[in-house]
C-alpha positions in Angstrom: 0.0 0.0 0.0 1.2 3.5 -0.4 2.2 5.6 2.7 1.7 9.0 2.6 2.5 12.0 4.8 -0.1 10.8 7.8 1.3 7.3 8.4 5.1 8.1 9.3 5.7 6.3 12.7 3.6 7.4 16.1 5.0 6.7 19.6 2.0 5.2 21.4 3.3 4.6 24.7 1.2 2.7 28.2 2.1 3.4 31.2 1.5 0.5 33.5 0.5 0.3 36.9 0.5 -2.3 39.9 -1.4 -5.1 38.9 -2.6 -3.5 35.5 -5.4 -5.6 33.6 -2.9 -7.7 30.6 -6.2 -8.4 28.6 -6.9 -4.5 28.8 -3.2 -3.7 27.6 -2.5 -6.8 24.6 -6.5 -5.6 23.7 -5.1 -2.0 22.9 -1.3 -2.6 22.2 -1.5 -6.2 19.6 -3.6 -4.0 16.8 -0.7 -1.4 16.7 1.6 -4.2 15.9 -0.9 -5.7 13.7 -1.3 -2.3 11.3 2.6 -2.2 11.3 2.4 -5.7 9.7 0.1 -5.2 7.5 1.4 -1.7 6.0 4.9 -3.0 5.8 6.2 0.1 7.8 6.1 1.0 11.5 2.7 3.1 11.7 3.3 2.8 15.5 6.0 2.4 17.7 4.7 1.0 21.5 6.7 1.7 24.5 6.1 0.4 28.0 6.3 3.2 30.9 6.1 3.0 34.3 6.3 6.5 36.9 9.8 5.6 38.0 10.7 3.4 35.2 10.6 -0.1 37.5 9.2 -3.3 36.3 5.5 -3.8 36.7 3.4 -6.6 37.3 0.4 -7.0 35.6 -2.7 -8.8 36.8 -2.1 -12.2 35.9 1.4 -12.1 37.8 3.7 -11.3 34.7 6.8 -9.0 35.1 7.0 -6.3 32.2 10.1 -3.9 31.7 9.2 -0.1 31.7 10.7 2.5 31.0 10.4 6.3 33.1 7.8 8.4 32.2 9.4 11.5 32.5 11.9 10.6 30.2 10.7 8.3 27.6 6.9 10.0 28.1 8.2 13.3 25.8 8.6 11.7 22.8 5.2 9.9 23.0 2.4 10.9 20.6 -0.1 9.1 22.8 0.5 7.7 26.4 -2.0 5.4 27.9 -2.2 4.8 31.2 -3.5 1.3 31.6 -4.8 0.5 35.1 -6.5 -2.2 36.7 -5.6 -3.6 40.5 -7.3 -1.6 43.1 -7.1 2.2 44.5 -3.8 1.6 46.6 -2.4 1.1 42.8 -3.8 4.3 41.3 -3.4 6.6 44.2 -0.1 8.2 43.2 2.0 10.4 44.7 1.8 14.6 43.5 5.3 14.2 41.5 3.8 11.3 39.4 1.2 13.3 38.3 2.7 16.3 38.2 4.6 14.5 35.4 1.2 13.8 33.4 0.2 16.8 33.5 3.4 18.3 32.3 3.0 15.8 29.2 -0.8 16.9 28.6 0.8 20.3 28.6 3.1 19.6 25.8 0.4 18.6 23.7 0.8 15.0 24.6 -2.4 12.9 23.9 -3.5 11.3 27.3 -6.1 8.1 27.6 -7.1 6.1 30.0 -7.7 2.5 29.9 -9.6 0.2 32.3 -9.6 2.3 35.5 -6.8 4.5 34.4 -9.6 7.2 34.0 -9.2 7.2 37.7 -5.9 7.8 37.9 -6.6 10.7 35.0 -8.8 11.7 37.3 -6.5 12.2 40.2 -4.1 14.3 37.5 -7.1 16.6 37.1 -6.9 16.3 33.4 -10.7 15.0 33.0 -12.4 17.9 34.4 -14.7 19.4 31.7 -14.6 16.3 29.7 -16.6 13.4 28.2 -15.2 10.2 29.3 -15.9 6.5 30.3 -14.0 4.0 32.8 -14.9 0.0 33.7 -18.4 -0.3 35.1 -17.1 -2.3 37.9 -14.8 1.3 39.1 -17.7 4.0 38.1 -19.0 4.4 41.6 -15.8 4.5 43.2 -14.7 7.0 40.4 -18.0 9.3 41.4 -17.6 8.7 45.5 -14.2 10.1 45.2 -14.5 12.8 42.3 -18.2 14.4 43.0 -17.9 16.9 39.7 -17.2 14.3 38.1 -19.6 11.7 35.7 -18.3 8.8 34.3 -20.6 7.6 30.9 -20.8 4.2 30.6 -19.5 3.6 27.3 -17.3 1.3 25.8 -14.8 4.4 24.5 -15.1 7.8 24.3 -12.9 10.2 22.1 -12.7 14.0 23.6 -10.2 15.7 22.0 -6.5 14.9 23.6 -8.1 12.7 26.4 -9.3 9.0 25.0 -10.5 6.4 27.7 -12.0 3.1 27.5 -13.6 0.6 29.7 -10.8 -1.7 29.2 -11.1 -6.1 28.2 -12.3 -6.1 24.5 -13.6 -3.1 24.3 -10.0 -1.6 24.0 -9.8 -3.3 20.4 -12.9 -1.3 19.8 -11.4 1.9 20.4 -8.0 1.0 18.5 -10.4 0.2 15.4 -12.0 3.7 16.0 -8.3 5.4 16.3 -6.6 3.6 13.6 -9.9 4.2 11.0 -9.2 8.1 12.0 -5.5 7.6 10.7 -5.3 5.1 7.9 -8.9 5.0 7.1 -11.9 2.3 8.0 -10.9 -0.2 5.3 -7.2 -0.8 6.4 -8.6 -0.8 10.2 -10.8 -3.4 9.1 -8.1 -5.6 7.4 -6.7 -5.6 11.3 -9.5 -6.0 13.0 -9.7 -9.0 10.9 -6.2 -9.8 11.8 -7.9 -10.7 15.2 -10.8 -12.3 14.1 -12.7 -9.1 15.7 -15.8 -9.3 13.2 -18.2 -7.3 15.4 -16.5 -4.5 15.8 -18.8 -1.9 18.2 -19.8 1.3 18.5 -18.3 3.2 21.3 -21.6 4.5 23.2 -22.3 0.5 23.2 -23.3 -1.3 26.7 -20.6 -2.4 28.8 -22.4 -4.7 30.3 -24.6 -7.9 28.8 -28.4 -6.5 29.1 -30.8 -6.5 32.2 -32.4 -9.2 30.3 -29.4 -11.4 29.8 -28.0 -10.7 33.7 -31.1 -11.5 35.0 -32.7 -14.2 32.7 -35.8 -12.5 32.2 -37.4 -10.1 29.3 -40.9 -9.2 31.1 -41.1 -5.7 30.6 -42.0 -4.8 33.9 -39.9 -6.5 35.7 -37.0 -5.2 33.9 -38.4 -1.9 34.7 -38.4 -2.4 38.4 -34.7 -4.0 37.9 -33.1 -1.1 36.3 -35.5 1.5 38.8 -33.6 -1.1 41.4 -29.9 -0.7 39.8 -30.7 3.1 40.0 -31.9 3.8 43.3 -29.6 1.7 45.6 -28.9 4.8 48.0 -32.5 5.5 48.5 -34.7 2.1 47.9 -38.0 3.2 46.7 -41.3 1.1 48.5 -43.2 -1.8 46.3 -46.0 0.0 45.4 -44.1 3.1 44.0 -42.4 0.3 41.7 -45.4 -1.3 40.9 -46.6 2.0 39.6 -43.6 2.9 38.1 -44.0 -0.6 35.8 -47.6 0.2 35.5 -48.7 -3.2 37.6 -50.2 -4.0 41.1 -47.6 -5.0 43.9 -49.5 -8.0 44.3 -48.2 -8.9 40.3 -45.4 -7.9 40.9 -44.7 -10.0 43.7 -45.7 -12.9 41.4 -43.4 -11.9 39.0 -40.0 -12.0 41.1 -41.0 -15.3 42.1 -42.3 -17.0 39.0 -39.4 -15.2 37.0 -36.3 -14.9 39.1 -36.8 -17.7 42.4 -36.7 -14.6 44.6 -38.9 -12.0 46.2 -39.1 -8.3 45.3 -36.6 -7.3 48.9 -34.6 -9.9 48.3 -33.3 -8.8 45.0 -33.2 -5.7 46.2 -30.9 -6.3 48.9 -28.7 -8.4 46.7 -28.1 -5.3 44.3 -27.5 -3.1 47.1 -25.0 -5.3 49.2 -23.4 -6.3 45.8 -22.8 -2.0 45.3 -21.7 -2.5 49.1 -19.2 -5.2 48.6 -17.6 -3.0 45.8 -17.6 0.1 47.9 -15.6 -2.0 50.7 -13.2 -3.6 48.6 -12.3 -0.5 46.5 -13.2 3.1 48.0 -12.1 4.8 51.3 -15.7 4.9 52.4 -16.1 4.3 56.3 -18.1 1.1 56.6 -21.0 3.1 58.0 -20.7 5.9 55.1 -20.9 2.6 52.8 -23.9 1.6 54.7 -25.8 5.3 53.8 -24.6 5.3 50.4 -26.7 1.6 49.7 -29.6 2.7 51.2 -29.2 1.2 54.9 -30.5 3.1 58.4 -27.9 1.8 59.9 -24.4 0.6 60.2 -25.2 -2.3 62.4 -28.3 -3.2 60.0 -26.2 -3.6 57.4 -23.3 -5.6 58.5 -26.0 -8.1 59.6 -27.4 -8.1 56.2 -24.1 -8.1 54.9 -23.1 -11.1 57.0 -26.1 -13.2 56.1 -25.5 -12.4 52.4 -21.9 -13.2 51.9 -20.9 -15.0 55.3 -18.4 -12.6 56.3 -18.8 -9.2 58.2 -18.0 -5.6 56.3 -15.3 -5.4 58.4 -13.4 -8.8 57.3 -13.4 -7.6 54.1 -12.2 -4.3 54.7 -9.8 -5.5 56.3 -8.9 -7.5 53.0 -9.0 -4.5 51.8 -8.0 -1.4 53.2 -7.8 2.0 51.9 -5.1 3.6 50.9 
């Protein structure tokens, strides 16, 4: 193929943190390689950074060579920062960030992959901008950063800043990125590459539907369930729900147990202690702030409901995990 003046080589480098997600990173870094095989030149040229240019581990236990970002960083059209772990591996110290935002300065293209938007976050260089991160981190991301609101997309594109949700969704977004460069018929000849045949769109669900996580497709029911997902800090009572999916309670009732084995509270209280569980294990919430912030009167009623769901106390698993 012919190579014009856009395709001359582009640094693209990640920077990798403790624990980072390796199916987030090979999702985002193989397609670069792929598009240099397939043009017969190096379109891209992928660099591995760390803050203080240490090896990193990534989830999965394997030991990657980085180099600095404040050295090798400069000469990067695009830096990455691919994240996965928990908070005590984003939560960086001032000088590391001080460092990215020197780069975004310099007219350095920052993304965010998995929950690196949190750690872009933490920089300050998402404020005023349209952005996605994992579904599994969004609440963390919105307890900790109050202006800000996640969208739960698969990749969003806003300007200099790109961030994706991370797993496959990252090929997504290197389709979308190498279409804007070399055009949507060479990005498909390396989507290909990967057998990646359903390539989506990046406002696309992260998640499988209500329908498919919950086995169901009633209409009302997966009213109530997705009133349920969005109302975990203040539970709204039966009959408001039963209004809201235009039924009686009494139906309703009927349909949790014909349709998913369980009564209306007790799915409920799963969703909500599910939210809780996430909360312990990955924000500095107090264990009675997480108890408000799912919707329970108290801290002592909810580490009872806690224990009964999972077997273990809110305390045992904070102390699992503690916050940074």
């Amino acid at each position: 193929m012919a190579i014009n003046e856009h395709t001359s080589t582009q640094r693209i480098g990640f920077l990798l943190t403790p624990n980072f997600a390796l199916m987030s990173y090979a999702s985002a870094a193989e397609p670069l390689r792929a598009a240099n095989v397939l043009a017969r030149t190096d379109l891209y040229d992928v660099v591995l950074l760390s803050f203080d240019g240490k090896p990193i581990t990534s989830s999965s236990g394997i030991l990657v060579k980085c180099q600095p970002l404040a050295d090798a960083g400069e000469a990067c059209h695009t830096i990455f920062v691919c994240a996965g772990g928990g908070p005590q591996d984003w939560v960086l110290p001032e000088s590391s960030l001080a460092t990215l935002r020197r780069l975004a300065r310099q007219g350095i293209r920052i993304g965010g992959i998995s929950a690196g938007a949190y750690v872009l976050a933490e920089a300050g260089l998402l404020d005023n901008r349209d952005f996605t991160i994992h579904w599994e981190n969004a609440p963390l991301l919105r307890e900790a950063f109050g202006h800000l609101t996640p969208r739960q997309a698969r990749f969003v594109f806003d300007g200099d800043r790109i961030t994706c949700a991370g797993g496959v969704a990252a090929l997504d977004m290197m389709h979308a990125m190498i279409s804007q460069r070399m055009g949507a018929h060479f990005a498909r000849r390396v989507s290909d590459w990967y057998l990646h045949t359903a390539v989506a769109e990046p406002g696309a669900p992260q998640r499988g539907s209500l329908a498919e996580r919950y086995g169901t497709h009633h209409p009302a029911l997966l009213t109530v369930l997705e009133k349920m997902e969005a109302t975990i800090e203040n539970p709204l009572d039966r009959r408001i729900m039963a209004k809201l999916a235009g039924t009686s309670p009494r139906h309703l009732d009927r349909l949790f147990a014909n349709e998913l084995g369980s009564s209306f509270l007790e799915t409920y209280r799963a969703i909500r202690l599910d939210h809780a569980r996430r909360l312990l294990e990955q924000s500095p919430l107090s264990i009675a702030e997480v108890a408000f912030a799912t919707g329970f009167s108290s801290a002592g009623h909810f580490s009872g409901s806690f224990k009964a769901y999972f077997g273990s106390t809110p305390h045992a698993v904070r102390q699992r995990f503690p916050p940074n």
